[in-house]
VOBA-1610 file (N, C-alpha, C; in pm, whole numbers, padded with zeros to 5 digits, always signed):
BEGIN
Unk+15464+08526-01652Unk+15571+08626-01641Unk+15654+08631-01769Unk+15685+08494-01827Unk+15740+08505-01971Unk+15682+08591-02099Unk+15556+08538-02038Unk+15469+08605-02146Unk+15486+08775-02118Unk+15463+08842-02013Unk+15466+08963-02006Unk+15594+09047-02070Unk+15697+08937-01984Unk+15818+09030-02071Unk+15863+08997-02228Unk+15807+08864-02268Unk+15815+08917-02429Unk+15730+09008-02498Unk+15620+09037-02456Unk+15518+09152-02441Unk+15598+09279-02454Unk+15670+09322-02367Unk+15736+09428-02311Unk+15842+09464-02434Unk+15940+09346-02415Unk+16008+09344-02535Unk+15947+09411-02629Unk+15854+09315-02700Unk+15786+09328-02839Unk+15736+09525-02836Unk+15695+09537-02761Unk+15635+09685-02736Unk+15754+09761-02757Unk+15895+09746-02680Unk+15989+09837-02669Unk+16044+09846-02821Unk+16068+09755-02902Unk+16070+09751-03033Unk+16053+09798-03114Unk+15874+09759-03102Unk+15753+09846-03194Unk+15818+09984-03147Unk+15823+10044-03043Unk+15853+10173-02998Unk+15976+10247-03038Unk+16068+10203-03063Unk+16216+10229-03114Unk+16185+10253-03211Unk+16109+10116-03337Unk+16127+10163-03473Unk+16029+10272-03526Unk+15907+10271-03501Unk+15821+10374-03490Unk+15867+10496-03491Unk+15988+10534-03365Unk+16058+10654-03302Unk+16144+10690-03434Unk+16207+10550-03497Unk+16303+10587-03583Unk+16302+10618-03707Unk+16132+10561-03755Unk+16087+10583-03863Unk+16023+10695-03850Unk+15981+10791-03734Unk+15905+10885-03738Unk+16016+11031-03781Unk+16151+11030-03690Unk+16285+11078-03739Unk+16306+11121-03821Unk+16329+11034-03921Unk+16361+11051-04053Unk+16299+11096-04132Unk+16127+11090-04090Unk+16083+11133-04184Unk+16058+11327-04190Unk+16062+11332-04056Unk+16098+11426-04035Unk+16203+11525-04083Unk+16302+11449-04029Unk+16432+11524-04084Unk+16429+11555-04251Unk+16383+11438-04321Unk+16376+11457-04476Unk+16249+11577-04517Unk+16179+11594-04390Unk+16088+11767-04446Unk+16119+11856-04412Unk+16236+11843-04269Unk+16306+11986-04279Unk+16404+12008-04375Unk+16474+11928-04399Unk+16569+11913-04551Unk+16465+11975-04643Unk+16370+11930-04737Unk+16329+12009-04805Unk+16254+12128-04789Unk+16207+12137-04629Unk+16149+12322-04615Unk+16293+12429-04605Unk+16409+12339-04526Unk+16510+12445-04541Unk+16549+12451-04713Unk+16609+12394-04793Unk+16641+12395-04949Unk+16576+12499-04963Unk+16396+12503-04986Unk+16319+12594-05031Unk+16321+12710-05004Unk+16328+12707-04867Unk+16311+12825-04806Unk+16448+12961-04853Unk+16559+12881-04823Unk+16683+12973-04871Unk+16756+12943-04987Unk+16711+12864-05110Unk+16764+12858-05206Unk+16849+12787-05234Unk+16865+12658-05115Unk+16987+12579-05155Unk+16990+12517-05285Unk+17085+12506-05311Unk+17123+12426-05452Unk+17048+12264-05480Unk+17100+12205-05312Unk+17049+12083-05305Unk+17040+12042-05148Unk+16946+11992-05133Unk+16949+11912-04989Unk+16980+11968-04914Unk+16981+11976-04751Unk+17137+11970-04699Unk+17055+11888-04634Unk+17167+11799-04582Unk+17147+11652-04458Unk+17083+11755-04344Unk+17006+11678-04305Unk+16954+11688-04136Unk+16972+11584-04040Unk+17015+11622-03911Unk+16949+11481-03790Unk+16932+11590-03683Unk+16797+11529-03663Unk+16735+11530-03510Unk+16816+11481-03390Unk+16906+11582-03269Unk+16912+11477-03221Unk+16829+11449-03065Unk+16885+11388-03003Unk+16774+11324-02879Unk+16713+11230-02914Unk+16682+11179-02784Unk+16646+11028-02806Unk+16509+10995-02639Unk+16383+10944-02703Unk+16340+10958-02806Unk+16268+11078-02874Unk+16255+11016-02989Unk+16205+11208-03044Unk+16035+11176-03090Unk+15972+11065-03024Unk+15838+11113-03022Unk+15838+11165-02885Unk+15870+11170-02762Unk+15858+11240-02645Unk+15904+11414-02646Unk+15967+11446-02786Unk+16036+11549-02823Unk+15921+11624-02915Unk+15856+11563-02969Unk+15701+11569-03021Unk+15639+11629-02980Unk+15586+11520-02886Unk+15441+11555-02769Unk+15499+11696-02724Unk+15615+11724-02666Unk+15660+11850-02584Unk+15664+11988-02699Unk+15690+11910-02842Unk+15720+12022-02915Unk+15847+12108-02902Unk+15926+11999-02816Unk+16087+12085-02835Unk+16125+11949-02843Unk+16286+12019-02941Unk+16373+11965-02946Unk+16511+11986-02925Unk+16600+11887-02913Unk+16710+11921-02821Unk+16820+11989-02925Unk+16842+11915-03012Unk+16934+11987-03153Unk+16899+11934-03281Unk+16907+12029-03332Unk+16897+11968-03510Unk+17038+12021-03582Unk+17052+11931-03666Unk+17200+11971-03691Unk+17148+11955-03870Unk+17254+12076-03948Unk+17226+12087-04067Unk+17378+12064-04122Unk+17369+12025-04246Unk+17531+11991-04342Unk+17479+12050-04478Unk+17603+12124-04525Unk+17579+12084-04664Unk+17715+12126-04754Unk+17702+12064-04830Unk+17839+12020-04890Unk+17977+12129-04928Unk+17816+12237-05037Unk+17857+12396-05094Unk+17776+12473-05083Unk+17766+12615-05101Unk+17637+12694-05080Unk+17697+12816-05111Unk+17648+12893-05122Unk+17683+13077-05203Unk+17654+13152-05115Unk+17741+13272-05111Unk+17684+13374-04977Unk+17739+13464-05039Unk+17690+13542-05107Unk+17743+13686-05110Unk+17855+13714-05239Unk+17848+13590-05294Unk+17929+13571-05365Unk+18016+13464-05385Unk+18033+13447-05287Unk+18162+13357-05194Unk+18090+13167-05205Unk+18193+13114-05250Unk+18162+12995-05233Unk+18190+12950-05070Unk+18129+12896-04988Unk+18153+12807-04866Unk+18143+12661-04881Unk+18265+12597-04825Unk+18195+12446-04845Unk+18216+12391-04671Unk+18149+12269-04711Unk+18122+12200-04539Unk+18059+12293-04437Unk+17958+12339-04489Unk+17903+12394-04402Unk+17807+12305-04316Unk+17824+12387-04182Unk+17798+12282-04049Unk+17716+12366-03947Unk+17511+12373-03936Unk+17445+12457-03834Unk+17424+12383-03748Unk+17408+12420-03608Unk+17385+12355-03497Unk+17286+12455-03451Unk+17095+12407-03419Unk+17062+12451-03364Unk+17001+12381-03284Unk+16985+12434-03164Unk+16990+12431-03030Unk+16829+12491-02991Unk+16731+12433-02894Unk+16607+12486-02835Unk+16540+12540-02954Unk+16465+12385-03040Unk+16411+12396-03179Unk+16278+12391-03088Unk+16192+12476-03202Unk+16058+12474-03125Unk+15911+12468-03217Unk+15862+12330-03213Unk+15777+12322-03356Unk+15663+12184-03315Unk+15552+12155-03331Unk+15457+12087-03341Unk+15495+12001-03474Unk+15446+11869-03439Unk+15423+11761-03553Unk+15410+11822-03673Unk+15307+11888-03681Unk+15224+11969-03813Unk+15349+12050-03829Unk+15364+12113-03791Unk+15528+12266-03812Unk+15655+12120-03922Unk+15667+12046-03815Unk+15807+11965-03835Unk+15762+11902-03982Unk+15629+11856-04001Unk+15638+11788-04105Unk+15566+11840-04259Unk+15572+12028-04254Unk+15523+12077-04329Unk+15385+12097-04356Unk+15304+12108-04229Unk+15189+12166-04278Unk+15219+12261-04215Unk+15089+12348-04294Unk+15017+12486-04232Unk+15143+12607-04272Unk+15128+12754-04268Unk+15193+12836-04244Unk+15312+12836-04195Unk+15311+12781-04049Unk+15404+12794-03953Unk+15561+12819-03963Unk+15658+12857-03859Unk+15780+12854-03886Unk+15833+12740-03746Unk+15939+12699-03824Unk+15996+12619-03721Unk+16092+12719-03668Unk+16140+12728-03540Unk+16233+12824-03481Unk+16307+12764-03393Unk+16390+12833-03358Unk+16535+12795-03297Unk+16579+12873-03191Unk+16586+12879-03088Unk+16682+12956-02974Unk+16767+13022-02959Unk+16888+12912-03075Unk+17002+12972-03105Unk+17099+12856-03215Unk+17170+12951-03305Unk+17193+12882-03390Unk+17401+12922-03416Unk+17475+12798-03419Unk+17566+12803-03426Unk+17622+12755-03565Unk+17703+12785-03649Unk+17782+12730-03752Unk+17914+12775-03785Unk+17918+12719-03892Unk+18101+12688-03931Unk+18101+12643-04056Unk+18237+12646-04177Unk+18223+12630-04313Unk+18388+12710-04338Unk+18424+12645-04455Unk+18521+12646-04508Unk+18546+12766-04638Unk+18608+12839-04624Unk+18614+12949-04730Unk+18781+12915-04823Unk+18748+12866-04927Unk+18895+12805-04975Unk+18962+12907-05044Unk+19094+12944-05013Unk+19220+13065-05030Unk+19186+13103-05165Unk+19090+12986-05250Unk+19095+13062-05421Unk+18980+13171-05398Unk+18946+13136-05276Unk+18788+13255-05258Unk+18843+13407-05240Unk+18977+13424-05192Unk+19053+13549-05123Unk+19136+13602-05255Unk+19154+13482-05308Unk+19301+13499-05414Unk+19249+13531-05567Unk+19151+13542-05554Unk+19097+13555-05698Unk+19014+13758-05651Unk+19014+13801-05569Unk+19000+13919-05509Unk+19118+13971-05564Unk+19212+13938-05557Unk+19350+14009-05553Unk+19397+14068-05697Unk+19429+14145-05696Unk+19505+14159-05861Unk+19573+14019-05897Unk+19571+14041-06035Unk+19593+13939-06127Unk+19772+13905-06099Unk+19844+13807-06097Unk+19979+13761-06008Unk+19957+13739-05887Unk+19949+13759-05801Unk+19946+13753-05658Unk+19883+13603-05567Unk+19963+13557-05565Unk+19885+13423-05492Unk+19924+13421-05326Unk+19834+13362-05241Unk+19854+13306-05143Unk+19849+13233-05041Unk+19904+13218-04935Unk+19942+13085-04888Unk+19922+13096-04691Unk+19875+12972-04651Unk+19858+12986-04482Unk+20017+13009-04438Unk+20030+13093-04298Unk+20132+13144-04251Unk+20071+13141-04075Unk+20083+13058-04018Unk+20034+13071-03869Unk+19928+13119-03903Unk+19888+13214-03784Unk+19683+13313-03812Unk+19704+13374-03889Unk+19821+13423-03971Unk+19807+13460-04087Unk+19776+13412-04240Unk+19807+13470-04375Unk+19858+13426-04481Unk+19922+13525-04520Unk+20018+13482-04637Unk+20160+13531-04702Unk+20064+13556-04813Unk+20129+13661-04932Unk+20066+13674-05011Unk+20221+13727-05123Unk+20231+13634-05197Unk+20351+13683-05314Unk+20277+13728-05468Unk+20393+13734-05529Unk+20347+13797-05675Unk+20457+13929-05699Unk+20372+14000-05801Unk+20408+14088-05852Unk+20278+14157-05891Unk+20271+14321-05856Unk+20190+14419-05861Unk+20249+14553-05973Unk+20142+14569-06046Unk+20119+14673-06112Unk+20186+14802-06044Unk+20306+14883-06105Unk+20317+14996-06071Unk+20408+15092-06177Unk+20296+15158-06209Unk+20314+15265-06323Unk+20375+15191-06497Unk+20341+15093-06507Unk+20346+14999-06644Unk+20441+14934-06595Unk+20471+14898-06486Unk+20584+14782-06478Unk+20522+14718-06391Unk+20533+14537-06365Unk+20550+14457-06288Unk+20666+14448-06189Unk+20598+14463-06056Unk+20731+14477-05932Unk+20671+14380-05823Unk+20774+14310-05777Unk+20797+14154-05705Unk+20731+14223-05589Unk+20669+14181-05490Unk+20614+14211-05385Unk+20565+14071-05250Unk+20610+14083-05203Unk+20639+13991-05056Unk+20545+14023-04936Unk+20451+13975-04886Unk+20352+14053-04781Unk+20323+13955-04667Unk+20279+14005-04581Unk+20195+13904-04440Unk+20049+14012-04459Unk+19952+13915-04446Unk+19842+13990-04419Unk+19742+13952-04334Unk+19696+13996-04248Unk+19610+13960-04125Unk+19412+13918-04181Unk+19409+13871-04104Unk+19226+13846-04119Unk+19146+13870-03999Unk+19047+13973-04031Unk+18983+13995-03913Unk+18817+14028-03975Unk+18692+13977-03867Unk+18578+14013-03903Unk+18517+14151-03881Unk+18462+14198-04000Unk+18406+14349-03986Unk+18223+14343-04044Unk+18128+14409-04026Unk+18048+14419-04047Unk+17998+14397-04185Unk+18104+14352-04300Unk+18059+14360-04444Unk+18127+14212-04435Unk+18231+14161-04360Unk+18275+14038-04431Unk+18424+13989-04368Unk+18515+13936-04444Unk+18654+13930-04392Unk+18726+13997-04399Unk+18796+14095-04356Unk+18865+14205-04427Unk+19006+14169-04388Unk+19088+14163-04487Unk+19243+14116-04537Unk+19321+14262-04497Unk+19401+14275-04437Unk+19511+14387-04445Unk+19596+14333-04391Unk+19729+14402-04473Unk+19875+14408-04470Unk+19924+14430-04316Unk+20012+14318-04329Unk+20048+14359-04175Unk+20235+14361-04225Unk+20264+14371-04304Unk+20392+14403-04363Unk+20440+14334-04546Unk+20497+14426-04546Unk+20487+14459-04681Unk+20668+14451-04740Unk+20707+14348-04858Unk+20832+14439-04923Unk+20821+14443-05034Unk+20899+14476-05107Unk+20920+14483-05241Unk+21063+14460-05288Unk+21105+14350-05317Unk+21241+14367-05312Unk+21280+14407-05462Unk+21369+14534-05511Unk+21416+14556-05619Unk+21345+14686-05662Unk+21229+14702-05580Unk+21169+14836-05589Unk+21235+14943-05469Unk+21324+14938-05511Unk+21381+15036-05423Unk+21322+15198-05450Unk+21247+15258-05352Unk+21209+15410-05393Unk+21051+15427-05412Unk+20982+15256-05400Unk+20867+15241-05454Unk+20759+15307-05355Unk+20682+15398-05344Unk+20584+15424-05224Unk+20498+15307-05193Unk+20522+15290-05016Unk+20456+15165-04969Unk+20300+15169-05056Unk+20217+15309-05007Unk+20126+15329-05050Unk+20061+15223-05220Unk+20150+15199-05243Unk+20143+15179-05427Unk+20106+15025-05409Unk+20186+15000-05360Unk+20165+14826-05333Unk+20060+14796-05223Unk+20103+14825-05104Unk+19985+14797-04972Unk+19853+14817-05019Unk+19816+14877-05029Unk+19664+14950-05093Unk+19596+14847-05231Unk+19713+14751-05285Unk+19670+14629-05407Unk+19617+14510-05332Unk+19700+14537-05187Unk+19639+14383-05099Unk+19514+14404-04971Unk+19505+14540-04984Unk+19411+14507-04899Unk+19247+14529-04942Unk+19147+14409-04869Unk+19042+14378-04908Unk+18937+14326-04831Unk+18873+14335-04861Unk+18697+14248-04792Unk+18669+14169-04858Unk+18610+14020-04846Unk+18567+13910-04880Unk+18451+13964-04842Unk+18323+13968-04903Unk+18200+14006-04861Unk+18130+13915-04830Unk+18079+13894-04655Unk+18000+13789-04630Unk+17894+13793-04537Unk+17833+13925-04618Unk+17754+13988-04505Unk+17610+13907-04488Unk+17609+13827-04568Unk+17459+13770-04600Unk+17489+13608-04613Unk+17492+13557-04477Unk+17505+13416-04487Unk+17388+13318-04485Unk+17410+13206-04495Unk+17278+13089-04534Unk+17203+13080-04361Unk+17086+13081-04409Unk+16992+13076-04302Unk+17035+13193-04201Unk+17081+13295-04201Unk+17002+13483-04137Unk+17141+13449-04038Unk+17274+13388-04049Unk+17326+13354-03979Unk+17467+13458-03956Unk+17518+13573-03898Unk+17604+13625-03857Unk+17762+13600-03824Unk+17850+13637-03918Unk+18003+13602-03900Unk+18025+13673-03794Unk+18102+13562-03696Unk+18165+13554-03561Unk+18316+13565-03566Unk+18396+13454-03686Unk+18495+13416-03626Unk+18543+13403-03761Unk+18710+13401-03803Unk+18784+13379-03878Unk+18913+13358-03837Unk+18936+13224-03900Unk+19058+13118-03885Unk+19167+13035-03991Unk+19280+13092-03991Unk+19372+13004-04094Unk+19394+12877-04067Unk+19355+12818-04166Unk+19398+12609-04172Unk+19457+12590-04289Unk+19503+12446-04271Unk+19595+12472-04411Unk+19496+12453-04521Unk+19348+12370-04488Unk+19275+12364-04550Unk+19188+12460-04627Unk+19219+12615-04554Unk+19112+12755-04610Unk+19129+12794-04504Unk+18999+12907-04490Unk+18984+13008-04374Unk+18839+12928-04299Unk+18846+12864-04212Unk+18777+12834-04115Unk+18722+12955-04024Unk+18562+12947-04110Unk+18461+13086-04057Unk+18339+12989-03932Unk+18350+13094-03817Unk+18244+13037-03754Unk+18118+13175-03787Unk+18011+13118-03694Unk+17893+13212-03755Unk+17753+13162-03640Unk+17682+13261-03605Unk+17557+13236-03481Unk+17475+13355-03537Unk+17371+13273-03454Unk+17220+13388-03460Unk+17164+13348-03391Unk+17074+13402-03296Unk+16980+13417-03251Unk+16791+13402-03286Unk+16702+13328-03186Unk+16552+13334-03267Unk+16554+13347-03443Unk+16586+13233-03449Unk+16576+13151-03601Unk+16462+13105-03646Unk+16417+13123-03739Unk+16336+13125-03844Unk+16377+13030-03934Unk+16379+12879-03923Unk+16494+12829-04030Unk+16414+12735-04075Unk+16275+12737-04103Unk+16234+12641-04180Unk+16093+12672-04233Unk+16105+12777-04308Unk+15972+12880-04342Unk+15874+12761-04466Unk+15753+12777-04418Unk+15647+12654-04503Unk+15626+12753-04647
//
């Protein structure tokens, strides 16, 4: 009986590390089929998760794969900490570890990433900086009007539209421009961050003020996210 269960032991072991060495190696070929596939700069981290993931194998699903990566370009726009979560991954040994044609696919795919205020503020005419304000941001400076520089004070809202983030004035002053048409100033702050084309085919959902940036979420649907 001793003998059996150090047996057992010894097997459950072998079986863990096997599981854990099989993982990784994994994860390190979807890391480099995703890079390739969409142009990352570098890497992005992967983990498999579920446990174990040779039983995730044999079935050819998996429960989540989760993607990171540090920075990445969209449209222009720098994002950093970007964070995918996909959900009902669906791929054979051969798929996961880069053979053949195949695509690895996804069910559904959730993310999130950091858009930092110099990404909004460098949009803006030249003076104008700004700053988190509740779900808003404030936006100060001084704006161009008719060869003079005039002080200008704003709140401006963030909301998602089909091209990206689009910034508008949700009040406006000018103090010392007395006589100034709103038109002259309002019309300098408002804008689109263009983010129509995000990493891995992924769709802006959501936009959020932190003090850290604009906290963007983002989903898609039947993913394609790891083309051979």
């Amino acid at each position: 009986m001793r003998k059996l269960l150090i047996a057992v032991v010894v097997l459950a072991v072998l079986f863990v590390a096997a599981d854990r060495i099989s993982v990784a190696i994994a994860e390190n070929e979807v890391s480099d089929r995703i890079a390739a596939a969409y142009g990352l700069p570098s890497k992005p981290g992967v983990s498999i998760g579920g446990f174990p993931f040779l039983t995730q194998v044999a079935a050819g699903n998996y429960h989540q794969v989760d993607v990171f990566a540090g920075r990445v370009q969209a449209d222009g726009a720098t994002l950093d900490n970007l964070r995918i979560d996909f959900t009902g991954v669906h791929a054979s040994l051969g798929q996961m570890l880069g053979h053949g044609p195949s695509t690895v696919t996804a069910d559904r795919a959730t993310g999130s990433a950091v858009l930092a205020f110099s990404q909004v503020s460098r949009r803006l005419p030249a003076g104008l900086k700004i700053a988190p304000h509740g779900k808003n941001l404030t936006v100060s400076g001084t704006v161009r009007y008719q060869g003079s520089r005039v002080p200008v004070s704003a709140e401006v809202s963030l909301s998602v539209t089909g091209s990206g983030i689009s910034v508008t004035p949700v009040s406006v002053r000018a103090p010392g421009g007395a006589g100034l048409p709103a038109a002259a100033y309002s019309s300098q702050l408002a804008l689109v961050v263009p983010l129509r084309t995000l990493p891995l085919h992924l769709h802006l959902t959501s936009v959020r003020v932190t003090h850290g940036g604009l906290r963007i979420g983002a989903s898609a649907a039947h993913v394609h996210f790891a083309r051979a």
